[in-house]
VEXLO-6494 format. One line per 10 residues: number of its first residue (from 1); their letters; for each residue x, y, z of N, C-alpha, C. Coordinates in Angstrom, 2 decimals, decimal comma. Layout:
<rs>
NUM	A	X Y Z X Y Z X Y Z | ... .
</rs>
This chain:
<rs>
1	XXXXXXXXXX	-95,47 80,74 -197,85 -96,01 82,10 -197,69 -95,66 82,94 -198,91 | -96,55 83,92 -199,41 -96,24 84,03 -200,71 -95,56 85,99 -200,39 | -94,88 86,37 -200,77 -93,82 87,23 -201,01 -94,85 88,62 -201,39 | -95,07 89,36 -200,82 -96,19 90,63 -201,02 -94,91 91,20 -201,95 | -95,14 91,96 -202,74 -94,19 92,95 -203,92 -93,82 93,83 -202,79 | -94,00 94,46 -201,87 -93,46 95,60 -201,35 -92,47 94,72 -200,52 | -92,04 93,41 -200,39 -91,26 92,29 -199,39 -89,76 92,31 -200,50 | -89,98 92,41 -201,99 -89,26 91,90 -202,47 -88,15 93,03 -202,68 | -86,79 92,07 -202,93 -85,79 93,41 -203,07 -85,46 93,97 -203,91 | -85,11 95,33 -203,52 -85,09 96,62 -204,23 -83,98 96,17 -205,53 .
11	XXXXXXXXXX	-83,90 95,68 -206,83 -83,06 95,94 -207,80 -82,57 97,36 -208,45 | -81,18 97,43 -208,04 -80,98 98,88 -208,64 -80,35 98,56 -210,44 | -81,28 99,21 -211,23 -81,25 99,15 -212,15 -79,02 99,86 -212,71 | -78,65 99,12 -213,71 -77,03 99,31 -214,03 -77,19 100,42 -214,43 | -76,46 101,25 -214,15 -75,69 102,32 -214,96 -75,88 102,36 -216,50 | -76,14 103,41 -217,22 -75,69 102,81 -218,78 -74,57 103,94 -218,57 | -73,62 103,23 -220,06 -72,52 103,66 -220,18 -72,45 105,02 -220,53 | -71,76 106,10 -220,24 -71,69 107,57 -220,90 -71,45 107,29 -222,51 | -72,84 108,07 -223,28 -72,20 108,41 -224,73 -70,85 108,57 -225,08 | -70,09 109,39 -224,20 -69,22 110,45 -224,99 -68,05 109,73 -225,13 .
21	XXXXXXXXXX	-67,56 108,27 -224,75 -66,35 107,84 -224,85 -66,70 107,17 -226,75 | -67,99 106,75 -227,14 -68,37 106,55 -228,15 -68,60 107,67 -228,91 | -69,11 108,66 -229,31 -68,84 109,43 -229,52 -67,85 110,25 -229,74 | -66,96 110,39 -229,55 -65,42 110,92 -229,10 -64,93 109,49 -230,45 | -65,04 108,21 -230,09 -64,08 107,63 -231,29 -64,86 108,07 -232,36 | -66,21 108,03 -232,71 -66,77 108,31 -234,06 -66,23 109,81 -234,36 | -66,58 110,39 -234,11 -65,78 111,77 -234,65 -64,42 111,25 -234,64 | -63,82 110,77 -233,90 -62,33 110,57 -234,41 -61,69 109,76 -236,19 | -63,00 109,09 -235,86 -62,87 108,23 -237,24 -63,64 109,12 -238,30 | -64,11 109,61 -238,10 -64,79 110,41 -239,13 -64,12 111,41 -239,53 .
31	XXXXXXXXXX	-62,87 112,23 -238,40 -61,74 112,80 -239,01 -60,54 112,37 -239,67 | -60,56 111,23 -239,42 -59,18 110,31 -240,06 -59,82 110,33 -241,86 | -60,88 110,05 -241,72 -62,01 109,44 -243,05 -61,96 110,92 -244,09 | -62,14 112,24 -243,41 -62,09 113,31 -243,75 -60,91 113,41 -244,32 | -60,13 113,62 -243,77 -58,45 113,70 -244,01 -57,74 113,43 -245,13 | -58,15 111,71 -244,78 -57,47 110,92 -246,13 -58,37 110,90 -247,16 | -59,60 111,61 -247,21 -60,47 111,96 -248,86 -60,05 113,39 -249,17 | -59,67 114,48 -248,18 -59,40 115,77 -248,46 -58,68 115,63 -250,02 | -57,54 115,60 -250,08 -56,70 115,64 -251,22 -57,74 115,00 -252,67 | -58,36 113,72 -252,34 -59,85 113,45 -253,72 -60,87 114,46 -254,00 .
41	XXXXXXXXXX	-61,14 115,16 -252,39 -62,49 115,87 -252,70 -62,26 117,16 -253,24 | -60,82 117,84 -253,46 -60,43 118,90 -253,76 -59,99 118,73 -255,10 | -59,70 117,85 -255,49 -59,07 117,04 -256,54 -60,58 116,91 -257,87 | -61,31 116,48 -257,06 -62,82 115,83 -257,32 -63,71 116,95 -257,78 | -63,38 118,24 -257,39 -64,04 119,83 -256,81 -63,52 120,73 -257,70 | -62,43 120,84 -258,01 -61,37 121,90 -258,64 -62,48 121,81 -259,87 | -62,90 120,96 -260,74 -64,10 121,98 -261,68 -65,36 121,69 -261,92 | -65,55 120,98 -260,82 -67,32 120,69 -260,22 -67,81 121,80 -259,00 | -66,93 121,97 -258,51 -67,74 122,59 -256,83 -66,86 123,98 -256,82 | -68,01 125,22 -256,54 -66,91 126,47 -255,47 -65,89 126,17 -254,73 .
51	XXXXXXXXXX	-64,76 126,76 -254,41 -63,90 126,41 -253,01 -64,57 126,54 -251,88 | -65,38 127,67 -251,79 -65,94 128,26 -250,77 -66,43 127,28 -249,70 | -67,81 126,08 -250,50 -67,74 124,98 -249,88 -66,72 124,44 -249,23 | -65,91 123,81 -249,86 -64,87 122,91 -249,64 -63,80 123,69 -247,98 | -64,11 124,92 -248,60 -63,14 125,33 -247,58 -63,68 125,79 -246,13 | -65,22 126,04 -246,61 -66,19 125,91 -244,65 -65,89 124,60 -244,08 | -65,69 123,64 -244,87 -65,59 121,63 -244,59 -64,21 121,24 -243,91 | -63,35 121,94 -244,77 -62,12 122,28 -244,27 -61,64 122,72 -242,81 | -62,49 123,98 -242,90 -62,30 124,38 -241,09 -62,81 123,64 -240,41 | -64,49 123,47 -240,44 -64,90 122,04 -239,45 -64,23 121,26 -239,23 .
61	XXXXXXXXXX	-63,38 120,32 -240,19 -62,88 118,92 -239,53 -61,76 119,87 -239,27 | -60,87 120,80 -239,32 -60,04 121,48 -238,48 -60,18 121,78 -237,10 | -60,59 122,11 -236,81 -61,56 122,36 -235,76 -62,11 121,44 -234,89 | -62,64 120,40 -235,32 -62,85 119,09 -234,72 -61,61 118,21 -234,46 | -60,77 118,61 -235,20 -59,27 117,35 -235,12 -59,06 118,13 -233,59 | -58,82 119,96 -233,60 -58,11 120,49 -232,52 -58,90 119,88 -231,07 | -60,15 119,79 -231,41 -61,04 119,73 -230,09 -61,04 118,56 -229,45 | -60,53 117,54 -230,56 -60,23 116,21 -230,37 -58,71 115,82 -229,72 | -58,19 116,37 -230,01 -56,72 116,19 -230,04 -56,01 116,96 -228,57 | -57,30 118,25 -228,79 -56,83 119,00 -226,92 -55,51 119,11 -226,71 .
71	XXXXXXXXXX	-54,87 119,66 -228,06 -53,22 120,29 -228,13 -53,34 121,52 -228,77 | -52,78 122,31 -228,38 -52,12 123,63 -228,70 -52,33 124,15 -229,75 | -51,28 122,73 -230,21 -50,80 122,54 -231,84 -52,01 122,37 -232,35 | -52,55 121,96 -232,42 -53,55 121,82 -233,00 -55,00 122,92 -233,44 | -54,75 123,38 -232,51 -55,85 125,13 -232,47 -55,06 125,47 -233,23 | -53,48 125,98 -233,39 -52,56 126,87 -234,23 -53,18 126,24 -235,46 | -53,03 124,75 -235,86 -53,26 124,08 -237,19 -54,94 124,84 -237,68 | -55,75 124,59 -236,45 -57,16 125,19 -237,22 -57,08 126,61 -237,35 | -55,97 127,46 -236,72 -56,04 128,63 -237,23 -55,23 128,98 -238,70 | -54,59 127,80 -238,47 -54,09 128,33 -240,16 -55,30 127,68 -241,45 .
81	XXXXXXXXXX	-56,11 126,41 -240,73 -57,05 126,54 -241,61 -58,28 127,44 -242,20 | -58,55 127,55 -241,14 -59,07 129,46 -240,96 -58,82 130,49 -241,89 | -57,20 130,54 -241,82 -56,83 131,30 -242,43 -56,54 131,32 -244,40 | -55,92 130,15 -244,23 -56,33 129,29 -245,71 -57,86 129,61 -246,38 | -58,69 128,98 -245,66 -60,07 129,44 -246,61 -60,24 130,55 -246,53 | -60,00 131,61 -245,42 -60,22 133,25 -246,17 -59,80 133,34 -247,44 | -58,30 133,25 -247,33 -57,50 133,56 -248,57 -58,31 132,89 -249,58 | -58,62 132,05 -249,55 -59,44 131,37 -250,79 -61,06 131,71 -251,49 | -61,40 132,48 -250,11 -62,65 132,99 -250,27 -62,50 134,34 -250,96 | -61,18 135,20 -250,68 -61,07 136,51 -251,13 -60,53 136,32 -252,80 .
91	XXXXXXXXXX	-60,99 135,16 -253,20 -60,90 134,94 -254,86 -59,42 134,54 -255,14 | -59,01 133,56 -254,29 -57,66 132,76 -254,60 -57,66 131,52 -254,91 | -58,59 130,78 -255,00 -59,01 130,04 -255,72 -58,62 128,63 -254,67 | -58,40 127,54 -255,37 -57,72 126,00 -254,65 -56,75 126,17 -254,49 | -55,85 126,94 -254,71 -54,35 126,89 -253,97 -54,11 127,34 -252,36 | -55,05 128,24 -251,84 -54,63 127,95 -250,38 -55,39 126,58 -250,01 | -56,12 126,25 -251,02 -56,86 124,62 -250,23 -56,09 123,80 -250,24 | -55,10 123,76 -251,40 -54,24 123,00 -251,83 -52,74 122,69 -250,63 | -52,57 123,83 -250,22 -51,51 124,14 -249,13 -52,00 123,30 -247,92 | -53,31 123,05 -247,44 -53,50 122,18 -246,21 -52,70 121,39 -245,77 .
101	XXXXXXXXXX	-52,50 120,37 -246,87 -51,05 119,33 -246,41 -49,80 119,95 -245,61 | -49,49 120,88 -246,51 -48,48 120,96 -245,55 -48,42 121,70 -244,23 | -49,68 122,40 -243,73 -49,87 122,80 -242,96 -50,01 121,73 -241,61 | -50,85 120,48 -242,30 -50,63 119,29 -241,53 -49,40 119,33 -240,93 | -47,99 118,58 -242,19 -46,85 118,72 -241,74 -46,21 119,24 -240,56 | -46,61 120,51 -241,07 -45,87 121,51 -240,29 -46,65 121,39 -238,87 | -47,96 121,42 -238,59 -47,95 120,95 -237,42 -47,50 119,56 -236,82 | -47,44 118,61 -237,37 -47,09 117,72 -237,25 -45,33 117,82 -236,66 | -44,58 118,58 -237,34 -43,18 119,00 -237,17 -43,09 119,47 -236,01 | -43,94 120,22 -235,62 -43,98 121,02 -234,41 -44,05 120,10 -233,32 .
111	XXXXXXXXXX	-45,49 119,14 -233,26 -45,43 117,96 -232,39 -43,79 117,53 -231,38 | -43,50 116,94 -232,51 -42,46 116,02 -232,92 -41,22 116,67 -232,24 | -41,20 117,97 -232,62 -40,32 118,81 -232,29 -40,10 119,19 -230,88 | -40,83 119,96 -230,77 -41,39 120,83 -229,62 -41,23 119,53 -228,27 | -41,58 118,32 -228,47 -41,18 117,51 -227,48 -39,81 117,28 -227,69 | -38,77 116,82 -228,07 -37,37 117,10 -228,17 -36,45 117,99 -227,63 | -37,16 119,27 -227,07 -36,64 120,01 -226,68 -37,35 120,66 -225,41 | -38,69 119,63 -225,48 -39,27 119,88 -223,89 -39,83 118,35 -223,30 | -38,75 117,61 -223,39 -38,82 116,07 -223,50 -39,89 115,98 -222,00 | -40,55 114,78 -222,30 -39,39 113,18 -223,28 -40,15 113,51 -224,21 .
121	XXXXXXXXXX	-39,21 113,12 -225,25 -39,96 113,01 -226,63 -41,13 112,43 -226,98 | -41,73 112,81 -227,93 -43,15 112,00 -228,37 -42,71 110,50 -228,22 | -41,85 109,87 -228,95 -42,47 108,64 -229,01 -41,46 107,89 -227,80 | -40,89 108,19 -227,32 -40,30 108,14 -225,72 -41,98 107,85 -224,87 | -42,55 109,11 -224,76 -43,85 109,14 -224,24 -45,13 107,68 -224,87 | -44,95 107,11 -226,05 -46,05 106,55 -226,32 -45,55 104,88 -226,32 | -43,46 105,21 -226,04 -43,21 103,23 -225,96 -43,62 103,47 -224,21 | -43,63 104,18 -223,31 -43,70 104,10 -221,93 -44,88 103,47 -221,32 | -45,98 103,95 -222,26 -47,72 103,36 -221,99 -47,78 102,00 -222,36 | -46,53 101,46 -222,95 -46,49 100,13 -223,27 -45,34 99,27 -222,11 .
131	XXXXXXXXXX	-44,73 100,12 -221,87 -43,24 99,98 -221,11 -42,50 100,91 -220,47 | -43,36 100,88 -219,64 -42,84 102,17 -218,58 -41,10 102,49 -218,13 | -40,55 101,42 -217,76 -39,28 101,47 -217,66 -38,50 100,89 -218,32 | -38,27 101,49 -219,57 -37,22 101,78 -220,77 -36,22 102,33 -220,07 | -35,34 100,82 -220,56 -33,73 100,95 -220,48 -33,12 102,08 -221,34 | -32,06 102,51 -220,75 -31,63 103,66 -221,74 -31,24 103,84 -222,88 | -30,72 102,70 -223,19 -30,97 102,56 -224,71 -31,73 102,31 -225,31 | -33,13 102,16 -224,98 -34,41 102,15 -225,48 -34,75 103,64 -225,68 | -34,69 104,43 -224,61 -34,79 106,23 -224,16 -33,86 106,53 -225,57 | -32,52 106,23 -225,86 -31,77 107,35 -226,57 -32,86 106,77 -228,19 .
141	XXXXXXXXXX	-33,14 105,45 -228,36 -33,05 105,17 -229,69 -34,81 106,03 -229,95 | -35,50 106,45 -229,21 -37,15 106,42 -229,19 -36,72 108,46 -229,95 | -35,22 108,79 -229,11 -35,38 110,26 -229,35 -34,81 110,29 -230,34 | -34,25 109,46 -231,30 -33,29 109,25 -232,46 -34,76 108,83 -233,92 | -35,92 108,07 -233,03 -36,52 108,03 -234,17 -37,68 109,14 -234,22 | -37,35 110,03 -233,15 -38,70 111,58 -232,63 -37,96 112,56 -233,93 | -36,37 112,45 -233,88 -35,68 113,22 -234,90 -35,96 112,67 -236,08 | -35,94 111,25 -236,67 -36,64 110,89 -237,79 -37,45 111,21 -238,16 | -38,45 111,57 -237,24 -40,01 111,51 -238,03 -39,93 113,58 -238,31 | -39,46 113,89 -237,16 -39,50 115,58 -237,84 -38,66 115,39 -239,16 .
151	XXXXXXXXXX	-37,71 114,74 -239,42 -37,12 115,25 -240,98 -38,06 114,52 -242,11 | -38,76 113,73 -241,76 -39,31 113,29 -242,33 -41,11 114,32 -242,78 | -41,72 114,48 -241,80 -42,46 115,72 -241,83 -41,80 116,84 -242,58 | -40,53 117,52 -242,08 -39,80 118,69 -242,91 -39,40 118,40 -244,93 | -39,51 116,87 -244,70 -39,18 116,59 -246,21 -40,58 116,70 -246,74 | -41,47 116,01 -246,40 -43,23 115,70 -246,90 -43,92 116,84 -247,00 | -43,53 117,87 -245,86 -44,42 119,22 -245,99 -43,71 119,87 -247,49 | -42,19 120,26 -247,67 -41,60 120,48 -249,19 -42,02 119,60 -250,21 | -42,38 118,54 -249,79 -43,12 117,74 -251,33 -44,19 118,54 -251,44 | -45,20 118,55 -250,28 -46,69 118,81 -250,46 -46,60 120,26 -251,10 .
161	XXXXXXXXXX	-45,45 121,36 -250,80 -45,83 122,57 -251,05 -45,39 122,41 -252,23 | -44,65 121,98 -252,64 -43,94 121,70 -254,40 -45,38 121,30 -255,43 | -45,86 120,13 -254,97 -47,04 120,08 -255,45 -47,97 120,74 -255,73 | -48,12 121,45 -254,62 -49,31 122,50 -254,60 -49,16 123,32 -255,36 | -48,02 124,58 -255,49 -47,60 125,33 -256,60 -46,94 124,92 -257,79 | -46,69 124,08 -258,05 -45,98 123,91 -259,77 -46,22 122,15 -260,07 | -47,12 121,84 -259,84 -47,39 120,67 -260,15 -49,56 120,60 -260,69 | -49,71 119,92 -261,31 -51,12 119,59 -261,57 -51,78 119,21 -260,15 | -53,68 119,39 -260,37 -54,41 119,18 -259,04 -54,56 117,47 -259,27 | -54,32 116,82 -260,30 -54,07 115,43 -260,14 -52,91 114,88 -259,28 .
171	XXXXXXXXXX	-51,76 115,49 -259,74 -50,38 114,90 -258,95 -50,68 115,54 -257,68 | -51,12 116,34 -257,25 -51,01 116,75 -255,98 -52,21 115,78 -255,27 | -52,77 115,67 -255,77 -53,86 114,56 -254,75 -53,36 113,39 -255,05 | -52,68 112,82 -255,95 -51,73 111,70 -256,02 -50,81 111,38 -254,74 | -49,92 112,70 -254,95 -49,16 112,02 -253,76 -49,23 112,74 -252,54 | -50,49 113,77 -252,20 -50,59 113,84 -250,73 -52,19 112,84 -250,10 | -52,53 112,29 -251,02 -53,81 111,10 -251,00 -53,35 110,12 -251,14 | -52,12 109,70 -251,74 -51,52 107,73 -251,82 -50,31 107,96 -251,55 | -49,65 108,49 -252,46 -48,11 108,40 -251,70 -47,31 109,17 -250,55 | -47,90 109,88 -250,23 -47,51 110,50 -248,76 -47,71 109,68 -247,69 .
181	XXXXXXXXXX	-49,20 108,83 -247,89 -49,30 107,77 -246,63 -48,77 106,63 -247,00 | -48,52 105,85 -248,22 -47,35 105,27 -248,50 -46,09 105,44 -247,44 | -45,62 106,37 -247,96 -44,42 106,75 -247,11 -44,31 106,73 -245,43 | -45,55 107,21 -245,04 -45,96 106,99 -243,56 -45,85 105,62 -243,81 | -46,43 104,47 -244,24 -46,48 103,44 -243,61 -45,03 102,88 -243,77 | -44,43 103,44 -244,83 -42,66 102,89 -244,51 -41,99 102,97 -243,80 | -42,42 104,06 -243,02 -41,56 104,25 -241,73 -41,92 103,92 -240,70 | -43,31 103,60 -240,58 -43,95 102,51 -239,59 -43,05 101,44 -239,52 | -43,31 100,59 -240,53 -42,72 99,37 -241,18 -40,87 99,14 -240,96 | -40,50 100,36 -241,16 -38,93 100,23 -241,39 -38,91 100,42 -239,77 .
191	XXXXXXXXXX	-39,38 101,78 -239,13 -38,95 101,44 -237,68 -39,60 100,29 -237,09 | -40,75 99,42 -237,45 -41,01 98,61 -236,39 -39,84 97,15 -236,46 | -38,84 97,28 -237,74 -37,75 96,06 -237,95 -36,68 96,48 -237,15 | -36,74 98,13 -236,77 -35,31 98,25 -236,34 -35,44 98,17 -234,93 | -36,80 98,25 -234,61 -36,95 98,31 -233,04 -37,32 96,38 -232,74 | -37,33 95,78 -233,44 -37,25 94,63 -233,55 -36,10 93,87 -233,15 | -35,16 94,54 -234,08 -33,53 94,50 -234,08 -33,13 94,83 -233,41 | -33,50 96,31 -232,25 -32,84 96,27 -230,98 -33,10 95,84 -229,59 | -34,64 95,27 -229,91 -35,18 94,37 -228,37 -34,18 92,83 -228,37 | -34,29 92,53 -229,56 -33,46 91,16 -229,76 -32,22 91,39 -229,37 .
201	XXXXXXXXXX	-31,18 92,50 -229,44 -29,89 92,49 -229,50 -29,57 93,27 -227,48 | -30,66 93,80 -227,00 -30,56 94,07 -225,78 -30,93 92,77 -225,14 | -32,00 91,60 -225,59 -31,96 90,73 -225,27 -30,85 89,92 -224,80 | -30,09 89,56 -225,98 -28,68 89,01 -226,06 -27,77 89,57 -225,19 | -27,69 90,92 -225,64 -26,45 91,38 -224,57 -27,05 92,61 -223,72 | -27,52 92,87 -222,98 -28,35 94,10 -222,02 -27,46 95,24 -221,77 | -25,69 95,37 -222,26 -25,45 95,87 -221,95 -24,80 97,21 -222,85 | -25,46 96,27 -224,20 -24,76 96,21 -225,79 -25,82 97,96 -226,34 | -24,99 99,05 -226,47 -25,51 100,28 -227,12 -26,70 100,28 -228,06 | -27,25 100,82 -228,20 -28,12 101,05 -229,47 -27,25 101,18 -230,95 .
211	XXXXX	-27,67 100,19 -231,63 -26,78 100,29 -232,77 -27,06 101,72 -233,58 | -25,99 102,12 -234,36 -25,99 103,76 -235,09 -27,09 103,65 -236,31 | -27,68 102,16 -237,09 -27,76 102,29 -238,27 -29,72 102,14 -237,52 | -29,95 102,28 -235,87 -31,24 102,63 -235,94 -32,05 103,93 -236,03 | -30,89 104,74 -236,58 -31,25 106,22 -236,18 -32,31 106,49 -237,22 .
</rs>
């Protein structure tokens, strides 16, 4: 007997996926991409291009990092970018463009900070999504390297501003474009040996402190 079309069953066509989780990473990558050319394109600009440009481009991906990021800190950061390209627009030329870095920093410091003293610390918070129940000497050593990374921010933002005022627009996109993230990745690198060094040694002995030289 042959199957009339109105007999046959109803297929409910799938779901398609929501844009916005795609979306959401492309702008994310497109701010990382922004970021780490800022220091070339200002560099690149200083006697090809107005600031003026540079510094409407400036607030956008400011602005987009905050909206992305859905922290605090981060609106404060686009308001100081904000504030930066005025100054630059009212005929101050690339030096408040130049200052961005450390404005990074300094929000960045704040991050870093601001959880330390309204714990758990940042990176307390980001070994937990991996390992929820961190032994306590995992807890003290995560807030020992939350204090690392702010002195480390507090040192990088004084490079970047050193640069910015008494240094050339070459060295300053030198080392807040290569060697500043240099340095980030050393401390990637150096903490991921020491946290290496203390899963192995809690291994061994579970009962054995966090050694002093992981601070």
């Amino acid at each position: 007997m042959t199957r009339r079309p109105s007999d046959a069953p109803h297929r409910i066509a799938p779901a398609r996926s929501a844009p916005a989780p795609r979306l959401r990473a492309a702008a994310t990558a497109a701010v990382l991409v922004l970021t780490l050319a800022y220091p070339f394109v200002v560099a690149f600009g200083a006697d090809r291009l107005p600031p003026g440009g540079v510094a409407a481009a400036l607030v956008a991906v400011a602005v987009l990092r905050a909206a992305l990021a859905r922290d605090p800190v981060w609106w404060l950061a686009a308001a100081g970018a904000v504030a930066l390209a005025a100054v630059s627009s009212l005929g101050h030329g690339w030096l408040p463009l130049k200052l961005y870095p450390v404005l990074v920093n300094a929000s960045l410091l704040a991050v870093f900070g601001l959880s330390l003293h309204h714990g758990p610390p940042l990176v307390e918070r980001l070994a937990r999504v991996a390992e929820p129940a961190l032994p306590a000497e995992a807890v003290a050593y995560t807030r020992r390297v939350t204090q690392a990374w702010c002195v480390f921010f507090l040192a990088n933002g004084l490079v970047a501003a050193a640069t910015a005022v008494w240094s050339s627009t070459r060295v300053w996109a030198a080392y807040n474009g290569f060697v500043a993230y240099l340095l980030i990745g050393a401390m990637f690198g150096g903490e991921w040996l020491l946290r290496r060094r203390l899963k192995a040694r809690l291994a061994a002995a579970p009962d054995a402190a966090v050694p002093r030289s992981a601070a």
